[in-house]
Biotite code that builds the C-alpha atoms (Angstrom):
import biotite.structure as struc

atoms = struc.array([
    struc.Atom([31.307, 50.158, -38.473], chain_id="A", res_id=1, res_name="UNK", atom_name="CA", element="C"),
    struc.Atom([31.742, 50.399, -34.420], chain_id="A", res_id=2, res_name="UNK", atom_name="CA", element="C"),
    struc.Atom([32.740, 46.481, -35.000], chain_id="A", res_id=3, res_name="UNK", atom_name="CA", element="C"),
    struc.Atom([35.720, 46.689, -37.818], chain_id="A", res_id=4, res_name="UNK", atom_name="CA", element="C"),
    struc.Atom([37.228, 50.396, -35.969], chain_id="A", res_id=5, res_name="UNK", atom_name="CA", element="C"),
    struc.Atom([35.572, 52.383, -39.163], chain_id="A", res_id=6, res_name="UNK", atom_name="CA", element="C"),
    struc.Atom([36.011, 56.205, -38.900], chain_id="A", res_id=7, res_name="UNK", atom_name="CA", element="C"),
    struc.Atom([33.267, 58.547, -38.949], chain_id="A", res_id=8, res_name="UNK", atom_name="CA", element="C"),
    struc.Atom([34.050, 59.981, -42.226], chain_id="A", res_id=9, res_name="UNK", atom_name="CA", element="C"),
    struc.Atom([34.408, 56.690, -44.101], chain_id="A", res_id=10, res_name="UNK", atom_name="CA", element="C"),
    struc.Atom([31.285, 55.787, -42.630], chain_id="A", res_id=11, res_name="UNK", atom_name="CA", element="C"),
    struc.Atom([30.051, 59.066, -43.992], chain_id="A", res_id=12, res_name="UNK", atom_name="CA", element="C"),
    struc.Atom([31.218, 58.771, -47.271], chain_id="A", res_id=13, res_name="UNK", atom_name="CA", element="C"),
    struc.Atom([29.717, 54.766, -47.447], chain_id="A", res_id=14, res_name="UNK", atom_name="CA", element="C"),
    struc.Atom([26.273, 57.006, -46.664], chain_id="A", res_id=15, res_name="UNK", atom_name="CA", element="C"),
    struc.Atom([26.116, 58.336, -49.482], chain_id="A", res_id=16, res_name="UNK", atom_name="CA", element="C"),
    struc.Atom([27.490, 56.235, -52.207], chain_id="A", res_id=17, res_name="UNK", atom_name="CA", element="C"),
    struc.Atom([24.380, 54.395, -51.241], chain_id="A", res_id=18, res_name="UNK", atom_name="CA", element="C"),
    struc.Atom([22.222, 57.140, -51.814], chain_id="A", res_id=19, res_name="UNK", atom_name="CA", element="C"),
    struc.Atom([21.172, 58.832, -48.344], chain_id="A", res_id=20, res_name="UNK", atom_name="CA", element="C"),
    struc.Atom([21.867, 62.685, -49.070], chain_id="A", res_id=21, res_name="UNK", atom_name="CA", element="C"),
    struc.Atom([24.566, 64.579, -47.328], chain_id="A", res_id=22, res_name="UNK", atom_name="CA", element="C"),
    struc.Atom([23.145, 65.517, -44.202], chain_id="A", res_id=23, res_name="UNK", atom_name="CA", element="C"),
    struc.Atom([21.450, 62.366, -43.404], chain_id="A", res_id=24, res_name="UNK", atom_name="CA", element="C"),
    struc.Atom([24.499, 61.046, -43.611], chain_id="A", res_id=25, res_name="UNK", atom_name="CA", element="C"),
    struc.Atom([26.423, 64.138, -41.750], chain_id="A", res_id=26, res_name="UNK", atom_name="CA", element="C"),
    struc.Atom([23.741, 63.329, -39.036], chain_id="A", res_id=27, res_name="UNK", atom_name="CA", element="C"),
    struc.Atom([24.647, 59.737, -38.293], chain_id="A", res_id=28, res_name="UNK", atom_name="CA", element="C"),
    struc.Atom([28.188, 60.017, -38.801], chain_id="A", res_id=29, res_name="UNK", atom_name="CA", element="C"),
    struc.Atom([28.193, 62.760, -36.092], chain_id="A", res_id=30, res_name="UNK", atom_name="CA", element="C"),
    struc.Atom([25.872, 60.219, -33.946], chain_id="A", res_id=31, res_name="UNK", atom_name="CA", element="C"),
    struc.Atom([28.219, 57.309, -34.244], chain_id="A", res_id=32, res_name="UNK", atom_name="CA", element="C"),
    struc.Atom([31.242, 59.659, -34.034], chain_id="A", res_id=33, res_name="UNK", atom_name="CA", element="C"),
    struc.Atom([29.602, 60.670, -30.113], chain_id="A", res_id=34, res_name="UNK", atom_name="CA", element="C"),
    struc.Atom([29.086, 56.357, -29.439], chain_id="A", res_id=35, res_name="UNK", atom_name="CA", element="C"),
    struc.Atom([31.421, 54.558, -31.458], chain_id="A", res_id=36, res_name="UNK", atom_name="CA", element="C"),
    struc.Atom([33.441, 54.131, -27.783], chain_id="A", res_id=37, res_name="UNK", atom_name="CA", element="C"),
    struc.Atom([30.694, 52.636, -26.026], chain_id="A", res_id=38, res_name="UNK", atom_name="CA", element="C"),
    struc.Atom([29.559, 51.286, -28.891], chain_id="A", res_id=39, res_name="UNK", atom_name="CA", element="C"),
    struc.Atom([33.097, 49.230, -28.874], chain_id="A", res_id=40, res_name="UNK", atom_name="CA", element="C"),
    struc.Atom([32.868, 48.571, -25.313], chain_id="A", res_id=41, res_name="UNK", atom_name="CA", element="C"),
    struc.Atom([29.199, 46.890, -25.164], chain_id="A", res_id=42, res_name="UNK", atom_name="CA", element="C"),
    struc.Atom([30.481, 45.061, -27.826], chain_id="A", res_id=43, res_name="UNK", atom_name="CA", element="C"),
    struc.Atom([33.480, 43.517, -26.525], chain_id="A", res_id=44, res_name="UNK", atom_name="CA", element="C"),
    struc.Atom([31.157, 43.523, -23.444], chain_id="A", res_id=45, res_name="UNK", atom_name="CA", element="C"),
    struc.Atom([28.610, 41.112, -25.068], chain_id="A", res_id=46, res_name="UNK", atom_name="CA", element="C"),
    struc.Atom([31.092, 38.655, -27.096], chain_id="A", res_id=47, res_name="UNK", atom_name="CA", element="C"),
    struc.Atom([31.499, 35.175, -26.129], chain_id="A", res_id=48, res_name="UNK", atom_name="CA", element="C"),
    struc.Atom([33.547, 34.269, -23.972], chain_id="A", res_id=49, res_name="UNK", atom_name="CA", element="C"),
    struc.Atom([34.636, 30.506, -22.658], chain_id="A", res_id=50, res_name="UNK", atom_name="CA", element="C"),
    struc.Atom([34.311, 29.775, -19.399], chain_id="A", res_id=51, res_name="UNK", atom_name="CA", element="C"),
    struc.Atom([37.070, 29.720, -17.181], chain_id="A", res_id=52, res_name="UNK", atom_name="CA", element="C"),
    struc.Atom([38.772, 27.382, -14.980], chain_id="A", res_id=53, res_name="UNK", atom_name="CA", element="C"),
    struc.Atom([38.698, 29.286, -11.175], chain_id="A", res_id=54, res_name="UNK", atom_name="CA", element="C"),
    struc.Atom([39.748, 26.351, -9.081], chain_id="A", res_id=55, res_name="UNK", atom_name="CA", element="C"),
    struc.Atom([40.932, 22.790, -9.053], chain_id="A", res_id=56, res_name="UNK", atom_name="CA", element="C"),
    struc.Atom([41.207, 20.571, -5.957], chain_id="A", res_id=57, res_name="UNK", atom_name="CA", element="C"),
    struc.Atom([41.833, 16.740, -5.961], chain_id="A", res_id=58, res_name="UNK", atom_name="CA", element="C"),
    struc.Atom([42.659, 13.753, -3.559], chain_id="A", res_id=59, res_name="UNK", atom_name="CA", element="C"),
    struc.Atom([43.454, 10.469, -4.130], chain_id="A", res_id=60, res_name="UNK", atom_name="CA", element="C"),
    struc.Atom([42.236, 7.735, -1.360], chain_id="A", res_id=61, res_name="UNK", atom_name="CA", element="C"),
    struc.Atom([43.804, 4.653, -1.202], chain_id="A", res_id=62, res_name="UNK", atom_name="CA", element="C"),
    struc.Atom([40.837, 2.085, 0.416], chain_id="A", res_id=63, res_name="UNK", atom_name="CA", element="C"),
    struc.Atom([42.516, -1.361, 1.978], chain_id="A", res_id=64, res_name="UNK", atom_name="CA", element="C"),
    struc.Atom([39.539, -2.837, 2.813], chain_id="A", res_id=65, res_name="UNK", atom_name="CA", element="C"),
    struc.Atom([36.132, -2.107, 3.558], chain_id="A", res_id=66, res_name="UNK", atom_name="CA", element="C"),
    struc.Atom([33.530, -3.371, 6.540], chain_id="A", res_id=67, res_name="UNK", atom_name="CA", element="C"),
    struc.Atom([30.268, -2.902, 4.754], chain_id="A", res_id=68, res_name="UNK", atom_name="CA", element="C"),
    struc.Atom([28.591, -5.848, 3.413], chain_id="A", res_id=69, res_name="UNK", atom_name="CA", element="C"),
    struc.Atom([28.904, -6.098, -0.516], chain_id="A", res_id=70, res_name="UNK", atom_name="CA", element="C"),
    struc.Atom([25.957, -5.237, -2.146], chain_id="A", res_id=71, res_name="UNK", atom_name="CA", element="C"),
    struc.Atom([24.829, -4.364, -5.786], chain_id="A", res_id=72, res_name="UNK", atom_name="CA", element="C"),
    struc.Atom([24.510, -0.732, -4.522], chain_id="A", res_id=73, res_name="UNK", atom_name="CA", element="C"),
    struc.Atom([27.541, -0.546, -2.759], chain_id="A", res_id=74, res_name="UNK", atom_name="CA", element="C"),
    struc.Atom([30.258, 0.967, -5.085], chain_id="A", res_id=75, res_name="UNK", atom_name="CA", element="C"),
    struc.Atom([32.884, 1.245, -2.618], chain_id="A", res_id=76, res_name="UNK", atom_name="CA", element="C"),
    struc.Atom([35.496, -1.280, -2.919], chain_id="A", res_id=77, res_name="UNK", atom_name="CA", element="C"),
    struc.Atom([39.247, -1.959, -1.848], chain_id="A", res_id=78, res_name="UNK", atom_name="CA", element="C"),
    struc.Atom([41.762, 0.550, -4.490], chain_id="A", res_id=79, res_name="UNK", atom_name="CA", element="C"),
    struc.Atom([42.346, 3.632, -5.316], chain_id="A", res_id=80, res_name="UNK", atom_name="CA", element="C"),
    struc.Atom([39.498, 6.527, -5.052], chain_id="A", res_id=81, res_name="UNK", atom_name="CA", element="C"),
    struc.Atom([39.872, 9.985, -6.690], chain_id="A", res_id=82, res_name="UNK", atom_name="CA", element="C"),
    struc.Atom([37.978, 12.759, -5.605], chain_id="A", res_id=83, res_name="UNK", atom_name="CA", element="C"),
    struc.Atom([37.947, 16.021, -8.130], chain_id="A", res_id=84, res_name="UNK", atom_name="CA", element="C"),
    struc.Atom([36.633, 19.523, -7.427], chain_id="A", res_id=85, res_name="UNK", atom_name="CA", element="C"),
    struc.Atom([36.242, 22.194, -9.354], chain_id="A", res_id=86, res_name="UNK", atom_name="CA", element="C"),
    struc.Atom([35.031, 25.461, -9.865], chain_id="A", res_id=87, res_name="UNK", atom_name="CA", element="C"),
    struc.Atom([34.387, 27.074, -13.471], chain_id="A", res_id=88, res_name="UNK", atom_name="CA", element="C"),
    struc.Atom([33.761, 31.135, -13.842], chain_id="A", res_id=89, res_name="UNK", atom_name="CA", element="C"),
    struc.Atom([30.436, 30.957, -16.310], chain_id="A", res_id=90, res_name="UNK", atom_name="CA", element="C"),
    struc.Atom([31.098, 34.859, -17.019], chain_id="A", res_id=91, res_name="UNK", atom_name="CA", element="C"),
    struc.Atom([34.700, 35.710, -17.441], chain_id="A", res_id=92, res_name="UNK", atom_name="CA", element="C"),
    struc.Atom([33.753, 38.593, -18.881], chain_id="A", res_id=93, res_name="UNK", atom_name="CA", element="C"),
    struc.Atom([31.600, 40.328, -16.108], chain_id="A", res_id=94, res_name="UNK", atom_name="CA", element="C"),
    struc.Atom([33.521, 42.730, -14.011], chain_id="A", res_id=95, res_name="UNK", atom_name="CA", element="C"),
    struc.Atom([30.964, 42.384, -10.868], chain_id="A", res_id=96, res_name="UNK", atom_name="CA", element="C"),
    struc.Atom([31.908, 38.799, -10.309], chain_id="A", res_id=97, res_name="UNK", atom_name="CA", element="C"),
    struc.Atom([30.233, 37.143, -12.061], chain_id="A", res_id=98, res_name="UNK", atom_name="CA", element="C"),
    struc.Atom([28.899, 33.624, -11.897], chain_id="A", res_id=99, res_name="UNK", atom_name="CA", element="C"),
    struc.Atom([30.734, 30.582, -10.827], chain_id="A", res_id=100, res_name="UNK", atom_name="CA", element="C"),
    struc.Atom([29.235, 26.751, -10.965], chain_id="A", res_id=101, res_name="UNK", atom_name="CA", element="C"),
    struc.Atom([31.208, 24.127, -8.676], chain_id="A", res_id=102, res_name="UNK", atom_name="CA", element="C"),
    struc.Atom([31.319, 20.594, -9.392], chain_id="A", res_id=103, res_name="UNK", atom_name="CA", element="C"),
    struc.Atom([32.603, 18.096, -7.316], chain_id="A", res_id=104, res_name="UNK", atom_name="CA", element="C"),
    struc.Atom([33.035, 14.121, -8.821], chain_id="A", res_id=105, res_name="UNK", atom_name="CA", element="C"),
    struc.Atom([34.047, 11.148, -7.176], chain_id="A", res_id=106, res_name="UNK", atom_name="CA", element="C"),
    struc.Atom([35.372, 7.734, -8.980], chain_id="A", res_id=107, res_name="UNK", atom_name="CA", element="C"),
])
């Protein structure tokens, strides 16, 4: 009900075309009438979210040459290098922060 905005007295009236009797059904109308807002808000509070893009910080190198000795482990060659950081919010929807992962890749 709290999900779909429902008022309390079509909630109440649902009640009891299922068969609870009148107050029962007076009795948790008037319960979710008193917490249908923060019902609504730990709701939206809980829903998924995507992560978020904070930051994004790049450089491109341009290596001429290099002095180290080639080697099958050595990866750095003469061209073009691009470094790429970034930071992604992991909870968008937390209003103390939240949490924020940073990743930083080289090619």
């Amino acid at each position: 009900s709290a999900k779909y905005d429902i008022d309390d007295t079509t909630l109440q009236l649902e009640i009891q075309q299922l068969g609870l009797p009148k107050e029962n059904a007076d009795a948790l109308a008037r319960a979710f009438r008193e917490s249908k807002d923060a019902l609504r808000a730990r709701f939206a509070e809980m829903a998924f979210r995507v992560n978020t893009l904070s930051t994004v910080e790049w450089r491109v190198d341009q290596v001429m040459a290099s002095s180290s000795t080639s080697s099958a482990a050595d990866e750095t060659e003469a061209g073009a290098q691009v470094h790429l950081k970034f930071a992604v919010d992991t909870a968008p929807h937390r209003t103390d922060g939240g949490a924020a992962a940073e990743v930083e890749e080289t090619d």
